[in-house]
GUGU-454611 format. One line per 3 residues: number of its first residue (from 1); their letters; for each residue x, z, y of C-alpha. Coordinates in nm, 4 decimals, padded with zeros to 6 digits, m for minus. Each point is the difference from the previous one (the first is absolute). Layout:
NUM> a> X/Z/Y | ... .
***
This chain:
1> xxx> 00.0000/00.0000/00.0000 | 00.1746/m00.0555/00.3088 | m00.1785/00.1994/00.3365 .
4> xxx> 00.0697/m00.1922/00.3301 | 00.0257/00.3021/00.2928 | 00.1140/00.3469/m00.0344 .
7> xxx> m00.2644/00.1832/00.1857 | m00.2321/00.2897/m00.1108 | m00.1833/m00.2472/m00.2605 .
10> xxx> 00.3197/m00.1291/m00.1523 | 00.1524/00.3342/m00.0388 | m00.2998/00.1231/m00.1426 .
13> xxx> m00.0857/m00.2590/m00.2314 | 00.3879/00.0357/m00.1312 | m00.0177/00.3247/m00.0370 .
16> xxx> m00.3177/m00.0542/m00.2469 | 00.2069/m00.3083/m00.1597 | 00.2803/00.2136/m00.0989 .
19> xxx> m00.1592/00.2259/m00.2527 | m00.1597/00.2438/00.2375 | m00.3498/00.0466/m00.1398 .
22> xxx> m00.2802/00.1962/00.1148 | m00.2654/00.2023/m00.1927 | m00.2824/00.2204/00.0817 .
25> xxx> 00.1705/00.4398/00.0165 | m00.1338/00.1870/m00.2177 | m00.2021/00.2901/00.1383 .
28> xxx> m00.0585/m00.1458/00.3167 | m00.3072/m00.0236/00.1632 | m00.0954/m00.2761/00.2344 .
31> xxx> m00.2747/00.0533/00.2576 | m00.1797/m00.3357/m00.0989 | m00.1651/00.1102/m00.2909 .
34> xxx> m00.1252/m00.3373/m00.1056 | 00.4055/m00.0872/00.0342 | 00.0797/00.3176/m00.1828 .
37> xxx> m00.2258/m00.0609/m00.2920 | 00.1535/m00.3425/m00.0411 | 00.3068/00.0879/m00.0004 .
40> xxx> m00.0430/00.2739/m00.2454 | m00.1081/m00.2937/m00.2495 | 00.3224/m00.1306/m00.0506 .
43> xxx> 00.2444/00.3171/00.0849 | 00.3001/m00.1992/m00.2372 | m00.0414/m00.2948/00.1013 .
46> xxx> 00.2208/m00.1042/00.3501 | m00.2092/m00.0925/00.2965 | 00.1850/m00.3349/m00.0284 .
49> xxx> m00.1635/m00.0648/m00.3041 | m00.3649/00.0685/00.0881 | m00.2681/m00.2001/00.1668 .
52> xxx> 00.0940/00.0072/00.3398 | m00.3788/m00.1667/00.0905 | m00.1115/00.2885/m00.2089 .
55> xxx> 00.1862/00.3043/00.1669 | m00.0524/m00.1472/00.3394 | m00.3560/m00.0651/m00.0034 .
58> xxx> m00.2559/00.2543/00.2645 | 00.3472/00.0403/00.2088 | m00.0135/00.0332/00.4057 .
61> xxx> 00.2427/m00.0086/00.2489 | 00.1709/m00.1336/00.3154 | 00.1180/m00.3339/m00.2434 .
64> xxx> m00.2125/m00.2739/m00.1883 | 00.2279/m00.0398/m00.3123 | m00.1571/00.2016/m00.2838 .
67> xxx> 00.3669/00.0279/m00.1185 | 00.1685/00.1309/00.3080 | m00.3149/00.2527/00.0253 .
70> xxx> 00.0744/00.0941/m00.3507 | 00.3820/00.0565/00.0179 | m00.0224/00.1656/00.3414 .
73> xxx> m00.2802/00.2934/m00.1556 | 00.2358/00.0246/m00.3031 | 00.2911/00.1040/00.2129 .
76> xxx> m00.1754/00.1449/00.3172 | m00.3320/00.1220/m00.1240 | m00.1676/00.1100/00.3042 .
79> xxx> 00.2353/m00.0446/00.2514 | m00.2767/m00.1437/00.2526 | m00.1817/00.3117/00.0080 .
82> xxx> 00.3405/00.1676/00.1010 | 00.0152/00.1404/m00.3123 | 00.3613/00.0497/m00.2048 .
85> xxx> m00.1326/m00.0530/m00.3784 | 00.3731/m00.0420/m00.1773 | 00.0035/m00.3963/m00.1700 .
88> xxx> m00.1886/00.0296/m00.3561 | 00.2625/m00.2263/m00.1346 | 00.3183/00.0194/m00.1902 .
91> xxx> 00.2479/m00.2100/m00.0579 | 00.2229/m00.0732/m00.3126 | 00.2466/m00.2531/00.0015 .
94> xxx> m00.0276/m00.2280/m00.3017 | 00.3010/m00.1736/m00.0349 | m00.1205/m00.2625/m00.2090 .
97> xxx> m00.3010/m00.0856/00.1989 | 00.1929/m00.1276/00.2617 | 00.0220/m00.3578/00.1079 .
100> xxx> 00.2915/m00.1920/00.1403 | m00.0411/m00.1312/00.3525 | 00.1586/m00.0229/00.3526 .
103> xxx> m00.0512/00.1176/00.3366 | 00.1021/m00.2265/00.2851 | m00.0083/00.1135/00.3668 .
106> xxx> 00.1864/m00.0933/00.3264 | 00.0551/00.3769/00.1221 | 00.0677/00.3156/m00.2058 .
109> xxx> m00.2742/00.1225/m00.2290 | m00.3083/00.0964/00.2320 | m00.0402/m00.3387/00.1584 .
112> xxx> m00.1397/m00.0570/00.3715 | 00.0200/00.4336/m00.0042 | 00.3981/m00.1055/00.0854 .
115> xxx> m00.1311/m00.2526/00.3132 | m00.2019/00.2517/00.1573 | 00.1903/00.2367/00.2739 .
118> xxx> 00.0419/00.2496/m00.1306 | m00.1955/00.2534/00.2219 | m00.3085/m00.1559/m00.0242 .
121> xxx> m00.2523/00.2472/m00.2000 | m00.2276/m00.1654/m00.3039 | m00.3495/m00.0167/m00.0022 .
124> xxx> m00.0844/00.1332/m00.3047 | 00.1108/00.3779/m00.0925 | 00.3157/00.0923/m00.0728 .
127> xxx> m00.1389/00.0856/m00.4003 | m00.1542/m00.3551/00.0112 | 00.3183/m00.1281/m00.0094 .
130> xxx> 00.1016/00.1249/m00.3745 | 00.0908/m00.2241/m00.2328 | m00.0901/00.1501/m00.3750 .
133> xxx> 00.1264/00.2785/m00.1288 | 00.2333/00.0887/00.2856 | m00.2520/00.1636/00.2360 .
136> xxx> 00.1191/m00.1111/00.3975 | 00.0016/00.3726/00.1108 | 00.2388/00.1310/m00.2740 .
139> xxx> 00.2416/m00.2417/00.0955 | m00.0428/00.1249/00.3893 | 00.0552/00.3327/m00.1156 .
142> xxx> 00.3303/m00.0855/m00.1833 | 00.1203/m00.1889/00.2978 | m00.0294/00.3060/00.1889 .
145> xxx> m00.2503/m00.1776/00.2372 | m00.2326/00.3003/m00.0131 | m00.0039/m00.0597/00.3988 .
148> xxx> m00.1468/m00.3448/m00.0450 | m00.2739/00.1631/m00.2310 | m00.1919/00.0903/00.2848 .
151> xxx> 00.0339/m00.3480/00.1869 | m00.2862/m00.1352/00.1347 | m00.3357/00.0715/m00.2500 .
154> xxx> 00.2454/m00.0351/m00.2953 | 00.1198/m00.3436/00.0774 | 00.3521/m00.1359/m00.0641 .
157> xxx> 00.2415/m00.1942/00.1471 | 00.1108/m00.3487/m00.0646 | 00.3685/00.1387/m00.0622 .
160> xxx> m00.1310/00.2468/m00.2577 | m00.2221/m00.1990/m00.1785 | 00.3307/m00.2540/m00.0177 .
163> xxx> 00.1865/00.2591/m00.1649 | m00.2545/00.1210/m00.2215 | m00.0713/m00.3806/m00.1235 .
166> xxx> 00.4457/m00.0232/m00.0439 | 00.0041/00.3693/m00.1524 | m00.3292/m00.0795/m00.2690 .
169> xxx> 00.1755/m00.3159/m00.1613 | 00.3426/00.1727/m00.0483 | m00.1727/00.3529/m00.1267 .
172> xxx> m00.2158/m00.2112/m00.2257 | 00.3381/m00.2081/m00.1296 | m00.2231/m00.3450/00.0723 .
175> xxx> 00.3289/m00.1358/00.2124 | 00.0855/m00.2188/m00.2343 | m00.2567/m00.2249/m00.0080 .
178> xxx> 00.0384/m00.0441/00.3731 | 00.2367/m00.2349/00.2117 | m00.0662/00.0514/00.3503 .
181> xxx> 00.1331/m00.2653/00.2890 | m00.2207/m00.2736/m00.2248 | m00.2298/m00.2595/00.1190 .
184> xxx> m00.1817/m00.2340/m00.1605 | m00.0245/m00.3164/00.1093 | m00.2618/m00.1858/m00.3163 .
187> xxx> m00.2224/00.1072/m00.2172 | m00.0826/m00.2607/m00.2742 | m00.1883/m00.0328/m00.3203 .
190> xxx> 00.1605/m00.2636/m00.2413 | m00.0244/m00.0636/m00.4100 | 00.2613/00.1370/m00.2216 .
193> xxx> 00.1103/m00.3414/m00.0924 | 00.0742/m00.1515/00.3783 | 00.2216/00.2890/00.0648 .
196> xxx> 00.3181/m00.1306/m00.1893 | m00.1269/m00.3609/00.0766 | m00.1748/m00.0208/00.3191 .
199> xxx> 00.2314/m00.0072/00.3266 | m00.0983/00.1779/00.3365 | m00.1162/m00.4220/00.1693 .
202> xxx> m00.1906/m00.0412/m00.3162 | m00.1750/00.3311/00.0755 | m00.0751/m00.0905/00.3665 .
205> xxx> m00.1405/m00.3227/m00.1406 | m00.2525/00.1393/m00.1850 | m00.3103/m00.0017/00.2415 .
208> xxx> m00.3078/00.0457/m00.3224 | m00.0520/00.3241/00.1021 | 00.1938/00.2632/00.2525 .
211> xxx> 00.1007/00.1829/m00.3061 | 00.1685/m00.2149/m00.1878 | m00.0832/m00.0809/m00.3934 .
214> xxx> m00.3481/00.0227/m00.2465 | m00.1737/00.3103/m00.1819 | 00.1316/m00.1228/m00.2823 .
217> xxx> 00.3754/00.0408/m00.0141 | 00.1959/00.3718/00.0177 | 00.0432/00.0536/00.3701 .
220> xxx> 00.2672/00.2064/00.2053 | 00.0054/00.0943/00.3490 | 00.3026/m00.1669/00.1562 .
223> xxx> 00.1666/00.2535/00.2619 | 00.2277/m00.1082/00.2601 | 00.1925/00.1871/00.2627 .
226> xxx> 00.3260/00.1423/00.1113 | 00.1328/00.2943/00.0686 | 00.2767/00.0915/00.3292 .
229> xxx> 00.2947/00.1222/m00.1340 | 00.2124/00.3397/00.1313 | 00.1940/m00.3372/00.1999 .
232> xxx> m00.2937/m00.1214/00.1586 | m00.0025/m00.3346/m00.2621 | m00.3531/m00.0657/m00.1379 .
235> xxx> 00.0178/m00.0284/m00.4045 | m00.2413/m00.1963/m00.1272 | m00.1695/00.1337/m00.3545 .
238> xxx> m00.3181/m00.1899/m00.2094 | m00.1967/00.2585/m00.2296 | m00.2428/m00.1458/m00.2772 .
241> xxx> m00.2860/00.2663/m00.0841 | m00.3534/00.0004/m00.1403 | m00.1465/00.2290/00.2418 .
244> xxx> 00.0458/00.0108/00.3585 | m00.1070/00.2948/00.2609 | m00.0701/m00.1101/00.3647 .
247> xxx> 00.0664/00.3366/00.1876 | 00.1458/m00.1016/00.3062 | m00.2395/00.1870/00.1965 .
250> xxx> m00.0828/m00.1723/00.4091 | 00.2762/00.1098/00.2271 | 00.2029/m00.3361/00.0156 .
253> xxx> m00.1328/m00.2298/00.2775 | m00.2076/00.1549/00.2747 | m00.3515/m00.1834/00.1291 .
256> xxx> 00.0445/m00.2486/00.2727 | m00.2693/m00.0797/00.2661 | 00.0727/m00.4015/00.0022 .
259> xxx> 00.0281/00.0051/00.4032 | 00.2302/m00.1521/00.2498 | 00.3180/00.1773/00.0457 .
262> xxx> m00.0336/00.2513/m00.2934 | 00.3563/m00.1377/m00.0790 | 00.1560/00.1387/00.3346 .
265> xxx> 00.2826/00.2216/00.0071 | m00.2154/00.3345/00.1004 | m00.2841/m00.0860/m00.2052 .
268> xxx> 00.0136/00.2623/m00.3401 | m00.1530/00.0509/m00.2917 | 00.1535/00.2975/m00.1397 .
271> xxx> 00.0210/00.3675/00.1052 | 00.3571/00.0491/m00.0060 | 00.0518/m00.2496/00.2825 .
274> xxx> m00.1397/00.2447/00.2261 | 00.1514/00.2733/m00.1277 | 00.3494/m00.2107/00.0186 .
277> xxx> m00.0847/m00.0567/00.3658 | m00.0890/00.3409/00.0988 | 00.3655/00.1080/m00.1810 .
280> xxx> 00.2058/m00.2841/00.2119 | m00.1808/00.0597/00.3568 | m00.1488/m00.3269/00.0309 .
283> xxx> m00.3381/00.1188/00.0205 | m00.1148/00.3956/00.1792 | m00.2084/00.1975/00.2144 .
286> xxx> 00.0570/m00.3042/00.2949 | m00.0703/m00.3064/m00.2138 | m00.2574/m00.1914/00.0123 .
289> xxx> m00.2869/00.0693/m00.2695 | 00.0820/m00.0678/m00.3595 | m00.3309/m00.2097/m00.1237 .
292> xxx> m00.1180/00.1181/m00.3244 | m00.2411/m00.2252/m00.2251 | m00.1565/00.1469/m00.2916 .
295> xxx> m00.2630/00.3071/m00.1193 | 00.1495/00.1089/m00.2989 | 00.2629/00.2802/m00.0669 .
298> xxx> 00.3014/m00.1606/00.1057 | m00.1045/m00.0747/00.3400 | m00.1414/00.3261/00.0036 .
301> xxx> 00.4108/00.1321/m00.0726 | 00.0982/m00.2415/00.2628 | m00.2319/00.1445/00.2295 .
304> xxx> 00.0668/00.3788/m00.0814 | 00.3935/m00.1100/00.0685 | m00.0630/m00.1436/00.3078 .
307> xxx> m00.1978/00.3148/00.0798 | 00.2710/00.2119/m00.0906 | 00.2684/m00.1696/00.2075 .
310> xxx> m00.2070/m00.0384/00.3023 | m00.0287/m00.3848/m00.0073 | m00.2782/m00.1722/00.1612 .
313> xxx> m00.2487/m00.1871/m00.2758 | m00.2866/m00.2808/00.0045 | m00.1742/00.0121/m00.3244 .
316> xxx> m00.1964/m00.2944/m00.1531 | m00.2230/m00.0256/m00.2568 | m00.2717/m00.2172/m00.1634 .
319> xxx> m00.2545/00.2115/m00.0566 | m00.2146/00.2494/00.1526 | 00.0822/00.3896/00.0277 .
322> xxx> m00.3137/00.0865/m00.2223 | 00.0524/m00.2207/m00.2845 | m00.0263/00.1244/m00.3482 .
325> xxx> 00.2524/m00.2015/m00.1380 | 00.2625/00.1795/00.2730 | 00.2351/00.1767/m00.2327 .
328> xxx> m00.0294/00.3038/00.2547 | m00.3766/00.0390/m00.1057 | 00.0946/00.0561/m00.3458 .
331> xxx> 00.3167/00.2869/00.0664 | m00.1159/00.3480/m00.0136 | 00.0660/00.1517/00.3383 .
334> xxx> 00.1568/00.3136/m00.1307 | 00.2961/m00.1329/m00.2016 | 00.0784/m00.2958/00.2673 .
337> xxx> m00.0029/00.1723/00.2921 | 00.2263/m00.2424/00.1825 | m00.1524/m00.3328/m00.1089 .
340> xxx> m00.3408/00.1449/00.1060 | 00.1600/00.0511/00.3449 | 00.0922/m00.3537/00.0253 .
343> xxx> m00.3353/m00.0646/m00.0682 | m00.1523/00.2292/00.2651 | 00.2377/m00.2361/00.2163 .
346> xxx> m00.1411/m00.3086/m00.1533 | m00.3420/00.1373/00.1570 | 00.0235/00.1200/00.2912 .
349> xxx> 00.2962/m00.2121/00.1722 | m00.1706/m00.3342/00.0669 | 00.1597/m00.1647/00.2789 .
352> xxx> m00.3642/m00.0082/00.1443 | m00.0063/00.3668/00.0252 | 00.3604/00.1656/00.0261 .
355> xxx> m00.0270/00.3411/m00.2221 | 00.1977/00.3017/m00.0250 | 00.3038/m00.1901/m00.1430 .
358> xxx> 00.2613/m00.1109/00.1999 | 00.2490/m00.2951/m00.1195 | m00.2773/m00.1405/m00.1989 .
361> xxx> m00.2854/m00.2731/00.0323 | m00.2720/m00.0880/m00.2974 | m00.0444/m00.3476/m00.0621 .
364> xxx> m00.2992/m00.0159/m00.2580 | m00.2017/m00.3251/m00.1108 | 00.3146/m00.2146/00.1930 .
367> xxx> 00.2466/m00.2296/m00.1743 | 00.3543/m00.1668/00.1073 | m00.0256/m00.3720/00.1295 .
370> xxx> 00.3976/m00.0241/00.0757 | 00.3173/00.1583/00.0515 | 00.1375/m00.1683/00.3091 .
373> xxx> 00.3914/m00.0545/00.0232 | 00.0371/00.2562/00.3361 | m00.1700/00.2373/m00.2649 .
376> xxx> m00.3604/m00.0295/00.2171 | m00.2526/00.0346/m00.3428 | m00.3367/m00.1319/00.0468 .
379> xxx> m00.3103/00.1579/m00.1602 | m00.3563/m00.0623/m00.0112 | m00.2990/00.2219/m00.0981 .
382> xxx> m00.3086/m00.0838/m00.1811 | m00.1467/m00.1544/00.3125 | 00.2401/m00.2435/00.0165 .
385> xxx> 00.1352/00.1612/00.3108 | 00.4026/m00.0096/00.0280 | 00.2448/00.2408/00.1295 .
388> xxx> 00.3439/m00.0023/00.0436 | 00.2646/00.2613/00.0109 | 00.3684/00.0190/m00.0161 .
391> xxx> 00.1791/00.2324/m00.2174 | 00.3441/00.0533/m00.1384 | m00.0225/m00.0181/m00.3766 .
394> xxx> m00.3258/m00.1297/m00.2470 | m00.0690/00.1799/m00.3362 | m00.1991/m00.2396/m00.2179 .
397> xxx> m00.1114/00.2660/m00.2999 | m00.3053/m00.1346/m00.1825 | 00.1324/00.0223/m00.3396 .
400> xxx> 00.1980/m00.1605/m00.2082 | m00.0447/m00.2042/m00.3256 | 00.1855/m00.0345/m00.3122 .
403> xxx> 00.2713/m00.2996/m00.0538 | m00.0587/m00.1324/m00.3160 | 00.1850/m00.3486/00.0754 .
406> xxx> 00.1515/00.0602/m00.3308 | m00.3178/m00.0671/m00.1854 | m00.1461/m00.3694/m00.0093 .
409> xxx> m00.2072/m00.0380/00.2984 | 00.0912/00.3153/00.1243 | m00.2445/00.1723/m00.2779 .
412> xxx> m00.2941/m00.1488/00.2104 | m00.1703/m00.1274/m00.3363 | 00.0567/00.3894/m00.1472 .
415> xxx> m00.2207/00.1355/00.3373 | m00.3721/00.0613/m00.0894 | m00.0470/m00.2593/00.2465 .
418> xxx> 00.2237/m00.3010/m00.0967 | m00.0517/m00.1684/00.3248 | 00.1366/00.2775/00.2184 .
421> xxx> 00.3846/00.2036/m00.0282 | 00.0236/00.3174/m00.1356 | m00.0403/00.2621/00.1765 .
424> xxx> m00.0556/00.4210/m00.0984 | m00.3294/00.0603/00.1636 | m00.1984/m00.3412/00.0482 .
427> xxx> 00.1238/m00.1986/m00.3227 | 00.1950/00.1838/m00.2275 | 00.1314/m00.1720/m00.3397 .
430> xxx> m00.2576/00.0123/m00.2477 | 00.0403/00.2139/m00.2719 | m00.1268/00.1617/m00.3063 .
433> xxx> m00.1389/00.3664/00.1101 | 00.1164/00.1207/m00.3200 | 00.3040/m00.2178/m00.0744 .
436> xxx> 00.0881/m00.0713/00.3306 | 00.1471/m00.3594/m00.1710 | m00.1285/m00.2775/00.2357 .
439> xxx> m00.2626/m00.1703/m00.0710 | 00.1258/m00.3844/00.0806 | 00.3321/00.0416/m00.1963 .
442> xxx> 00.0527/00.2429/m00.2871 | 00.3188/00.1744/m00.0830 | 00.0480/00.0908/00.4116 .
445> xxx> m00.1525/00.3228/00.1217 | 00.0029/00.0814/00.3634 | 00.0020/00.3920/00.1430 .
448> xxx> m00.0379/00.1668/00.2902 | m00.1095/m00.1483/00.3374 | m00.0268/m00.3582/m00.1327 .
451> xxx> m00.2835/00.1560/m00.2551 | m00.1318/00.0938/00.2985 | 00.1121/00.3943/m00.0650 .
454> xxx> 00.1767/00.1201/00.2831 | 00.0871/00.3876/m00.0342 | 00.2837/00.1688/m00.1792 .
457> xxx> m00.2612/00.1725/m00.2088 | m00.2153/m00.2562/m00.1003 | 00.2740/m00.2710/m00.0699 .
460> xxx> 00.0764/00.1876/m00.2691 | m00.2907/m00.0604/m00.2045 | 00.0670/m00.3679/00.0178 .
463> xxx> 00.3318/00.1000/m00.1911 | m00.1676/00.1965/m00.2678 | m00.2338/m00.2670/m00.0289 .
466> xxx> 00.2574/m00.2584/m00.0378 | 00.2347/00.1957/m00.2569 | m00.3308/00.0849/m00.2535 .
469> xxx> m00.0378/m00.4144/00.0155 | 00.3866/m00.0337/m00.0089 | 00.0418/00.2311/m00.3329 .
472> xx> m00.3084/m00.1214/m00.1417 | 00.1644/m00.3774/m00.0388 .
***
């Protein structure tokens, strides 16, 4: 099996690949007793080995995978009543289970965790975090970060939850199935027979379908990359396997509006350019406003930084303040104190009406036209009316989508709609809930954000999902 991307699904889904295998304690009690009495069934047999549709079935929660529900109850089982019911699994590590694969990722093991700065604080809880069997806080507690324990409602930082992802894979002895500094450039399905016989043109040549040969022969996945060298060289590598893992989560290449001048020099779309120009001077208290596009959480960061350094912000948005889908209207107000406060801003700042706020103006329902070259941007609101201000930097943070260039088609024809590019929360890959093997090509599973999960704790379900399918074959 080889796993492209070394995130929180790959390192889980390894960690279930090499032997470790999960059954139902003995003696415990789960507060589901519909779960319960399941699992009391089947105590012998692993949860692996059950009928995932089966356990999962009457689940609720803040995810729509059965699976993810499932997995998260097992090893949190009431954690959203802000209760602390220990995990009701235990692991044993059955050597002979396990199944030989790879891990490939361009950073260390934790993925995009190693591209965010490090400061910034997670979303979720800090216990959220966890990968199995290795419970988040313990590992706090060892690190003698008892002073972070109290940080902010629980949550973590980036850095930590970096460390913890590094820390996990070496405790658990999975690094050798990972290389790290890898990227793959092609993923391929081909017959058996073409591989000693077919050369790379005829490949390319062969336009009958995007995936290469018929049902009928014994298919591979063809994987192609390289991996940078200690010197800087890039090594290339190809990898024949039966079973290929699409984990490589959405980070890579940031949303673009599609308007004149988004390729100028002060025009960003990440937040560490404005962090980078806060550290070097080139943008402060005197500036100009930074322009900030976007409604979700990272515009929301930008904002708070901006805040917290005194610089002067115009924020734009699509929507309006009040709408549902808003990810603000969906935080509880105790454990995100700051975001909500950004939100109170969102409200009451209108640059009709100016509000307690200084340094900051509320843009709702308005959209960029263009950036201009002597960095004048021009908006217009829902009226069709246009405005113009001038300001010293533009944030462009609407999200960003997952670069699966080395897929044929970019993976379009794996999306639920085929006619549209993948993406985590309008058109996620199309999977099997309980499999999580896509449905257009078997043999490749996808996890994590391009199934359309997109928290730490739910990914992992995906993974469990995934492995029972994996050692079932």
């Amino acid at each position: 099996v080889f796993l492209a991307g070394n995130g929180p699904s790959g390192i889980c889904l390894s960690y279930l690949l090499s032997g470790y295998i999960p059954y139902f304690k003995r003696d415990s009690l789960h507060p589901h007793p519909i779960l319960q009495r399941k699992l009391e069934e089947a105590p012998g047999v692993s949860i692996l080995d059950q009928d995932l549709e089966y356990l999962s079935e009457g689940l609720e929660g803040r995810s729509d995978s059965p699976v993810a529900l499932l997995f998260d109850t097992l090893q949190r089982p009431d954690t959203d009543f802000g209760g602390t019911a220990e995990s009701v699994l235990s692991w044993w590590h059955e050597a002979r289970r396990a199944v030989p694969h790879l891990v490939l990722g361009r950073n260390a093991p934790g993925g995009a965790w190693h591209s965010i700065e490090g400061s910034v604080v997670s979303l979720s809880r800090g216990e959220w975090m966890g990968l199995p069997d290795l419970p988040f806080k313990d590992w706090l507690k060892q690190n003698r970060r008892q002073d972070m324990i109290g940080l902010r409602n629980n949550r973590a930082t980036a850095e930590d939850i970096a460390q913890y992802y590094q820390y996990y894979v070496m405790k658990k002895g999975l690094q050798k199935n990972f290389r790290c500094g890898t990227v793959v450039t092609s993923v391929r399905k081909m017959s058996v027979e073409s591989i000693s016989s077919c050369t790379q043109k005829d490949l390319q040549e062969d336009s009958d379908s995007l995936w290469g040969f018929s049902e009928k022969s014994t298919e591979v996945f063809q994987v192609d990359g390289f991996y940078k060298t200690v010197e800087g060289d890039k090594e290339p590598f190809s990898i024949y396997a039966e079973n290929v893992v699409l984990a490589t989560g959405t980070y890579d290449s940031p949303t673009w509006l599609g308007v004149k001048g988004e390729n100028l020099s002060y025009v960003h779309h990440q937040l560490s350019a404005l962090e980078e120009a806060v550290k070097n001077n080139s943008i402060g208290i005197m500036s100009d406003p930074v322009l900030i596009v976007g409604a979700g959480l990272t515009a929301a960061d930008a904002i708070l930084f901006c805040h917290h350094c005194n610089i002067p912000v115009i924020h734009v948005f699509r929507r309006r303040v009040s709408d549902p889908g808003l990810i603000f209207n969906q935080l509880p107000k105790m454990m995100y104190p700051e975001y909500h406060k950004v939100y109170q801003m969102m409200k009451e700042q209108s640059a009709a009406c100016a509000g307690p706020y200084e340094c900051y103006i509320s843009l709702p329902e308005h959209h960029v036209l263009s950036f201009g070259k002597d960095k004048k941007c021009i908006l217009q609101d829902k009226d069709g009316y246009q405005k113009v201000y001038k300001v010293s930097m533009a944030l462009v943070l609407t999200g960003s989508n997952p670069n699966l260039s080395f897929l044929p088609n970019n993976g379009i024809d794996l999306a639920m709609d085929s006619d549209q590019p993948v993406n985590p929360k309008r058109n996620p890959i199309d999977v099997d809930p309980f499999t999580y093997e896509c449905t257009q090509e078997k043999g490749l599973y996808a996890l994590g954000p391009l199934a359309g999960d997109n928290f730490v704790r739910f990914v992992q379900g995906g993974a469990l999902a995934a492995a029972s399918s994996l050692l079932k074959k």
